[in-house]
TORMARDREN-244902 format. One record per residue (C-alpha): residue number from 0; x, y, z. Coordinates in Angstrom, 1 decimal, padded with zeros to 4 digits. Layout:
BEGIN
<k = NUM; X = X; Y = Y; Z = Z>
...
END
This chain:
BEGIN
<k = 0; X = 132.3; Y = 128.4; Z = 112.4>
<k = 1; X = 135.5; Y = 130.7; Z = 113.0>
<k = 2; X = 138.5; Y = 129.1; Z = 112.3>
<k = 3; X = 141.3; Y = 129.6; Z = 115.4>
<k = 4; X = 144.4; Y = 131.6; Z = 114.9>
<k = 5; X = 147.1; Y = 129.4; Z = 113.2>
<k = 6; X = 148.0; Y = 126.2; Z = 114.4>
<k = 7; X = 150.5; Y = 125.5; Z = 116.6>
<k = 8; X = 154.1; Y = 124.4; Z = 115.3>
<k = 9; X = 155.1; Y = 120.9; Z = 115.9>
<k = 10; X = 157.8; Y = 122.3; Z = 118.4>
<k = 11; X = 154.7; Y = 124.4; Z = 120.2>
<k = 12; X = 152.4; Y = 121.1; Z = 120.8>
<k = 13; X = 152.8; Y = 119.3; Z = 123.7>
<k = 14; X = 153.3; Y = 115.4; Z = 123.6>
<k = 15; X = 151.6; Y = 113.5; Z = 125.8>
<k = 16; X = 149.8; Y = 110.2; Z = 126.2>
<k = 17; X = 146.5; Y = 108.6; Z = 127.5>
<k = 18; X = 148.6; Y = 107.6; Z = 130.8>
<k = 19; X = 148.3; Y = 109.0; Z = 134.3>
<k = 20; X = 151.9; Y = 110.7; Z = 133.6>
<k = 21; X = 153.0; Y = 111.6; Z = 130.5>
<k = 22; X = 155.0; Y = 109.6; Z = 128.4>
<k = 23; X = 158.4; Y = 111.1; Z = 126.3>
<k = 24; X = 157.5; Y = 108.5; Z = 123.2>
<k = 25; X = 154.7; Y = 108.6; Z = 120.5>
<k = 26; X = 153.0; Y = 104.9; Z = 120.3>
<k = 27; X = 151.5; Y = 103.4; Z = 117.6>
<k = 28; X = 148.1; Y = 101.8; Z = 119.2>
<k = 29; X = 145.6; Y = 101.1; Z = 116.5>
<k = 30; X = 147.3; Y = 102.9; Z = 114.0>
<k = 31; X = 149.9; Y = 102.0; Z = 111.0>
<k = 32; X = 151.5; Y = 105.1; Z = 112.6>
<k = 33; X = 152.6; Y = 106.4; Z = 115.5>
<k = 34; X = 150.6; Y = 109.3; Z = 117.3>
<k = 35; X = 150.4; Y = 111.2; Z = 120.8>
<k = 36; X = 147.8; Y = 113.0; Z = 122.9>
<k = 37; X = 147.9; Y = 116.9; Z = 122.6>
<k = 38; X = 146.0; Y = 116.5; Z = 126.2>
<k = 39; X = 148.1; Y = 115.6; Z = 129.3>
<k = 40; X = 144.9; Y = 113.4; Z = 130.1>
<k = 41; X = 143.9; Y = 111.6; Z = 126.3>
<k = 42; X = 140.4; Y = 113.2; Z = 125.5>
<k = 43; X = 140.5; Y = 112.5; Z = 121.8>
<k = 44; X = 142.5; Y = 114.9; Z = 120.9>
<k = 45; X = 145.4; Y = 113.4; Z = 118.9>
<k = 46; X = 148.4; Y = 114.1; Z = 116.6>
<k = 47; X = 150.9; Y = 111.7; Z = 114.0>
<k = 48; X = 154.3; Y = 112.1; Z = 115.2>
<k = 49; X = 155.8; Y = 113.2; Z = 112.4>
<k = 50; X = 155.8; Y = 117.1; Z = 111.0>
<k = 51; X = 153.7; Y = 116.0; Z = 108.2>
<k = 52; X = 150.7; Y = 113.6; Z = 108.3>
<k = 53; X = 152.8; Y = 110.6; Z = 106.6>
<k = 54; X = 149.0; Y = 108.9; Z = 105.5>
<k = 55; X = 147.3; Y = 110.3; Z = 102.3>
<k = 56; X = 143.5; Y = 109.9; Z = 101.2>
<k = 57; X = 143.1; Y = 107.4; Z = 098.7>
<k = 58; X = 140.5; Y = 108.7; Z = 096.0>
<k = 59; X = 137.9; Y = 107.4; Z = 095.2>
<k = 60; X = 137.5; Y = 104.7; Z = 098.2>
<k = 61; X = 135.1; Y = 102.6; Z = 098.5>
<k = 62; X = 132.7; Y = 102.1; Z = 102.0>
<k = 63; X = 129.2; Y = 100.3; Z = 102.2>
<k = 64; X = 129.0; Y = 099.8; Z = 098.2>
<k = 65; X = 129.1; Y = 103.2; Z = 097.3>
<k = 66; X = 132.7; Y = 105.2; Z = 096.1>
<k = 67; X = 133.4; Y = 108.4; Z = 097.4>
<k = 68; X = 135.4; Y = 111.3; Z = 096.0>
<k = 69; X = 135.9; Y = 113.5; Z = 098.9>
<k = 70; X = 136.1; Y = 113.4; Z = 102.7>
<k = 71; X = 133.0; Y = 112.1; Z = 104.3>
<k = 72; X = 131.4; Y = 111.8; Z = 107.6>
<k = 73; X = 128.9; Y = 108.9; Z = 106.8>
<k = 74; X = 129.1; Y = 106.5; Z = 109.3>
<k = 75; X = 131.3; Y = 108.6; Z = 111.6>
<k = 76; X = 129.7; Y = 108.8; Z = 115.0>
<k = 77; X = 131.2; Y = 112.1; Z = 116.2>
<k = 78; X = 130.0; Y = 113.4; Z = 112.8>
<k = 79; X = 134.0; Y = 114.3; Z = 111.5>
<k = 80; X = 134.9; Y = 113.9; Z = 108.0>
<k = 81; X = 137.1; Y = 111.0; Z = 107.2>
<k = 82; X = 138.6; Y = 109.0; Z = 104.5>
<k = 83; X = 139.7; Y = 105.8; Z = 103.3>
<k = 84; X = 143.7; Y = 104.9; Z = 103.6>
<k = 85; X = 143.4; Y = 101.9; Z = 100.6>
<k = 86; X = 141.0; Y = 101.5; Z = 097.4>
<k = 87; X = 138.6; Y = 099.6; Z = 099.5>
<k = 88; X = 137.6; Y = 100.1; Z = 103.0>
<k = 89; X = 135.3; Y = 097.5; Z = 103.7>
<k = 90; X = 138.3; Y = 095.1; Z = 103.2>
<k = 91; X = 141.1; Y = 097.1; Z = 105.2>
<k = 92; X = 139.5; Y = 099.2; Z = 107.1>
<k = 93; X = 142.4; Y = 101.9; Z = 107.4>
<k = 94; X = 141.4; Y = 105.5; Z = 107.8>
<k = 95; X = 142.2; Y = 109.0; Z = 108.7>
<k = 96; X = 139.8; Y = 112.4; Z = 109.6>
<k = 97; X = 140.3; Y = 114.4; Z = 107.5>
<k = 98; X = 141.8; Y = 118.2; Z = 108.4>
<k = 99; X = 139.1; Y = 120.8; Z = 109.2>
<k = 100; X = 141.6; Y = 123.3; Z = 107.5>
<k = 101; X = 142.3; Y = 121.2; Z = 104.5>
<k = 102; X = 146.1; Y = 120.8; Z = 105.2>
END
């Protein structure tokens, strides 16, 4: 797979919301942090709010009785990679995917 040109800046994305109209504030829906569309319409595209991705990968973590070291996609329906937030995700259950681009 080719990897796009650069990412956009923060100042270059476009903030808006799974709304009909857009909305001028990032919410924090099912998330510890708060996060916007990229897409006028939300389609799954999202971003954290913040110029950095405040949530780091906790390694090892440990899902379904086995510890992993890396990003994963087991158990990841649209077949991203993903980790673990805490230790143990079977008990907290907070995650992230993981970059495509390893940022």
């Amino acid at each position: 797979m080719a990897v796009p040109g650069p990412l956009p800046t923060w100042a270059e994305i476009r903030l808006d919301f799974p709304y009909p109209s857009p909305i001028l504030s990032c919410v924090s829906v099912r998330s510890d942090y708060a996060w916007c569309s990229i897409d006028e319409m939300f389609q799954g595209r999202w971003r954290y709010c913040t110029a950095k991705d405040p949530p780091s990968c906790t390694f090892p973590f440990l899902y379904r009785n086995k510890y992993f070291f890396k990003c994963t996609k087991e158990g990841y329906v649209l077949s991203r990679s993903w980790c673990s937030l805490t230790r143990d995700y079977n008990k907290d259950g907070k995650w992230k995917q993981c970059s495509p681009y390893h940022l």
